[in-house]
N, C-alpha and C positions, 0 to 999 in steps of 0.2 A: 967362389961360386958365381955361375954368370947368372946376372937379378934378372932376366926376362926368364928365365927358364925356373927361378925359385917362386918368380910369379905367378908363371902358369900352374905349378903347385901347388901355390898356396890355395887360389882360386877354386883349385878342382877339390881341396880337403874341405873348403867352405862349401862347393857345389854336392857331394857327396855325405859330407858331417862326421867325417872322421877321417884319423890320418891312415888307418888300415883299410879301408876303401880307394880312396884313394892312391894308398904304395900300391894296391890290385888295380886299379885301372891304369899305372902307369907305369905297371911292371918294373917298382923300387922297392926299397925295403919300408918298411914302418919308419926307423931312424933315420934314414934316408930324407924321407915326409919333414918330419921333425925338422935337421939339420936343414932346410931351406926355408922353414919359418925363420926358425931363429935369425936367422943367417938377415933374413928381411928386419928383425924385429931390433937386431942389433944395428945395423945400419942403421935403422930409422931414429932407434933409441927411446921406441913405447913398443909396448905387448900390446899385437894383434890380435891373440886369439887367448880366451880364459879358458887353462886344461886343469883338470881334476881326471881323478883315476875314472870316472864314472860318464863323464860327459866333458864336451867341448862349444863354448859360446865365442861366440865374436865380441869385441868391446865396442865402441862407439866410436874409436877411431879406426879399428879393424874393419868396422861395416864401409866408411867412407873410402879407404882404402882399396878395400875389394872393388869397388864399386869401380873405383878410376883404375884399375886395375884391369878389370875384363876392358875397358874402352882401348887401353896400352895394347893387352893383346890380339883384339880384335883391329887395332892398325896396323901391326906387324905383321900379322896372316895378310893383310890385304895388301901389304908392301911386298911381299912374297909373293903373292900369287898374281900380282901388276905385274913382277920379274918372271914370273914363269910363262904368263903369258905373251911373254916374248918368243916364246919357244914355237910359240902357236899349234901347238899339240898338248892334246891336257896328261896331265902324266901325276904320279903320287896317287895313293891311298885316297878311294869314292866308298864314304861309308851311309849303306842307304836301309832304313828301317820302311818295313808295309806291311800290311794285312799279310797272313799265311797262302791263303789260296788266287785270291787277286796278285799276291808278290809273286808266286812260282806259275800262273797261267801266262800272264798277260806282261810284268812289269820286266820280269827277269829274261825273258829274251829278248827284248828289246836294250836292255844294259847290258847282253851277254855280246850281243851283234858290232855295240859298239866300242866293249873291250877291243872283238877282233879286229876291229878299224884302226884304233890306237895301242900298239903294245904297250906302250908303256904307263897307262891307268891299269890300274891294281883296282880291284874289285873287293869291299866287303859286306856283304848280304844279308840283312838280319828279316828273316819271316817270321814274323808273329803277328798275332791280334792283340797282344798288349801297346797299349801306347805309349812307347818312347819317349824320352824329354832331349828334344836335339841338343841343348847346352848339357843338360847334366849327363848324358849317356853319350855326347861325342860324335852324336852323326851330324853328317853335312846332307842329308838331303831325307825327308820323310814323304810317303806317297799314305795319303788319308780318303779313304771314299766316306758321303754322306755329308752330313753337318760337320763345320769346324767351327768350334770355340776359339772367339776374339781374343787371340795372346798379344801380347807386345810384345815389339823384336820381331816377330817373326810372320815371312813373306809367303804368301798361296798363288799359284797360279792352276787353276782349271785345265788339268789334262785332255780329260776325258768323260763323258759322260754315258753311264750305263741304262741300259733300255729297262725297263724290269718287264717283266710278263709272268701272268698267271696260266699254268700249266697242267695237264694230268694225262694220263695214259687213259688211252681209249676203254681197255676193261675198266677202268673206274667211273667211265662218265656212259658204259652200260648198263654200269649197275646201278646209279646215282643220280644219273641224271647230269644233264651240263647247266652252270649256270649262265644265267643270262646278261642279269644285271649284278653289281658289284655289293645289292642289300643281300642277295641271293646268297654268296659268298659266305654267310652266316649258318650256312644248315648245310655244310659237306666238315669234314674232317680234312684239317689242315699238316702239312710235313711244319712243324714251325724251325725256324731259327733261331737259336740262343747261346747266347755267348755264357762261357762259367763266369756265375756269378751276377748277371745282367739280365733285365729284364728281358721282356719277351719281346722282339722288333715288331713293331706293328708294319702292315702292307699299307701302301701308301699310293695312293691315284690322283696322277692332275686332273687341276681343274680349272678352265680358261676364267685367267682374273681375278682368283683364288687361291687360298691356300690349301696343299694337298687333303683329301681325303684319310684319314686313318683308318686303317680295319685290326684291330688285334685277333689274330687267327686263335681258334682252338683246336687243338689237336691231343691223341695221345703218344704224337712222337717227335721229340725233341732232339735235333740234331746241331753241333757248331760248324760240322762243313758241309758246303754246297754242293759239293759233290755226290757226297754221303743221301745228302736231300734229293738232287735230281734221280741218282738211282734209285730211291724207295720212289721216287713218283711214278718213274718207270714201272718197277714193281705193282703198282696202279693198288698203293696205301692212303694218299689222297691228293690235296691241290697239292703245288707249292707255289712261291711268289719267288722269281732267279732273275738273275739277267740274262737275255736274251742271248748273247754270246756264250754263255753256258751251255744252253740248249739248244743252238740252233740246230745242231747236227740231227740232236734226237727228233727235233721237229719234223725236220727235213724225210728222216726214214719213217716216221709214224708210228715210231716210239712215245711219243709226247703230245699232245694238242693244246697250241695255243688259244686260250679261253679270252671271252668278251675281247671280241677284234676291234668293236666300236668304239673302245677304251683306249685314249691315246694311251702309251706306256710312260712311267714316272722314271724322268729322268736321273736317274741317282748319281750324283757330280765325283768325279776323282779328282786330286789335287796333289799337288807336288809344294811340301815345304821347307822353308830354308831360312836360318837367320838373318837377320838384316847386317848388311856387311855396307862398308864404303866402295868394296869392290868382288864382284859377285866372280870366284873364281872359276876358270872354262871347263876344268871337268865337271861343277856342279852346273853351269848353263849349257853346255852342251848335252849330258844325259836329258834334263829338263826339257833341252830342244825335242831330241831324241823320242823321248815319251810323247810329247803332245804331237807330233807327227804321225807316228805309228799306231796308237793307242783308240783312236777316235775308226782308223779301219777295222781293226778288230773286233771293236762294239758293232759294228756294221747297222 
């Protein structure tokens, strides 16, 4: 068996916690998993990994192991990808996890545009609002809006940043009234945002020299996509809080009215992540490119 390839296996069945996870993410059999343990464990001449019919643990040499193990294979990808970039066209499998509605407005044509540039990047696309783990789920490049949680290993670069605005349709702020100020904001019915299972996202207003404002909206209508949300605002059900490229259209025709103008809008950051490599390969720095050039007119 060739040991850089029993490696990457073995890593992925520690990165996942099982050898049948693992034969499914790497499209092998179960035995298969197995026969490139051993295969390491006999070379090495100690058990890396403690199996039982019920569960699988790493020993204390297996941990150290693993450990310089992903370093092994994260030089070889980067030896690879120095040679490919000799080609100077990025080429090979671009696997990129984002948000559901932000990935299919905004991010995916902008990766779709530079597919057509380069034929020979392959493209694979994962839309959801779950969050990914780039080592253990395999992607090379994650696009995150809002707050990011300090991980090790892994690189952010600020795309893009989105406007927010508060919004309503003209019949609602006939009936109700406009607000003025952002205390005001507490006595209308809010469209809120919520993600399953997550709290409720509080609206959020800079503040020069400060830290933002929160407002937790109430409402009785609880939606997870934005879209779903601008049309009931249209609808004129109540405010909502979107980003501005959302609605600008609906602004524009008088479908929507942008509320407290006085109010800078909170800039809500996008970010494009990627593990720390020795050598950051060109399909994932040039989509990256790609985005942060394109990304930031669109927010307009």
């Amino acid at each position: 068996m060739d040991r850089l390839e029993s490696m990457a296996v073995f890593v992925k069945a520690v990165d996942l916690g099982s050898f049948a996870a693992a034969a499914l993410a790497l499209d092998l059999s179960g035995p298969m998993v197995g026969k490139h343990v051993r295969f390491l464990e006999d070379r090495l001449g100690v058990r890396l990994i403690n199996r039982t019919t019920r569960r699988q643990s790493l020993t204390d040499f297996g941990r150290a192991y693993y450990e310089r193990c992903r370093v092994v294979l994260a030089e070889a990808e980067a030896a690879e990808a120095l040679a490919a970039d000799q080609f100077s066209e990025p080429r090979g499998r671009l696997r990129v996890t984002m948000p559901a509605h932000f990935g299919r407005h905004c991010v995916t044509p902008v990766l779709l545009k530079l597919a057509r540039h380069y034929p020979m990047l392959e493209l694979d696309l994962s839309l959801s609002d779950r969050f990914a783990d780039l080592a253990e789920d395999g992607f090379d490049l994650a696009i995150r809006t809002g707050d990011l949680e300090d991980k090790a290993g892994v690189i952010a670069r600020r795309v893009a940043r989105q406007g927010m605005v508060v919004c309503a349709a003209p019949a609602y702020l006939r009936r109700h009234g406009e607000p003025r100020r952002i205390e005001d904001l507490a006595d209308h019915q809010a469209i809120v945002y919520r993600r399953l299972g997550q709290v409720v996202q509080p609206w959020l207003f800079a503040r020069e020299g400060q830290p933002a404002q929160e407002i937790v909206p109430s409402g009785r209508l609880r939606l997870d996509d934005l879209d779903a949300i601008a049309d009931a605002a249209v609808d004129g059900m109540g405010l909502a809080w979107l980003p501005y490229w959302l609605v600008r259209e609906r602004i524009q025709a008088g479908a929507l009215v942008a509320l407290l103008p006085g109010q800078p809008r909170y800039p809500y950051d996008c970010h494009a992540l990627w593990l720390q490599t020795p050598h950051l390969p060109l399909k994932v720095r040039l989509a990256v490119d790609a985005l942060a050039a394109a990304l930031p007119k669109l927010m307009g």
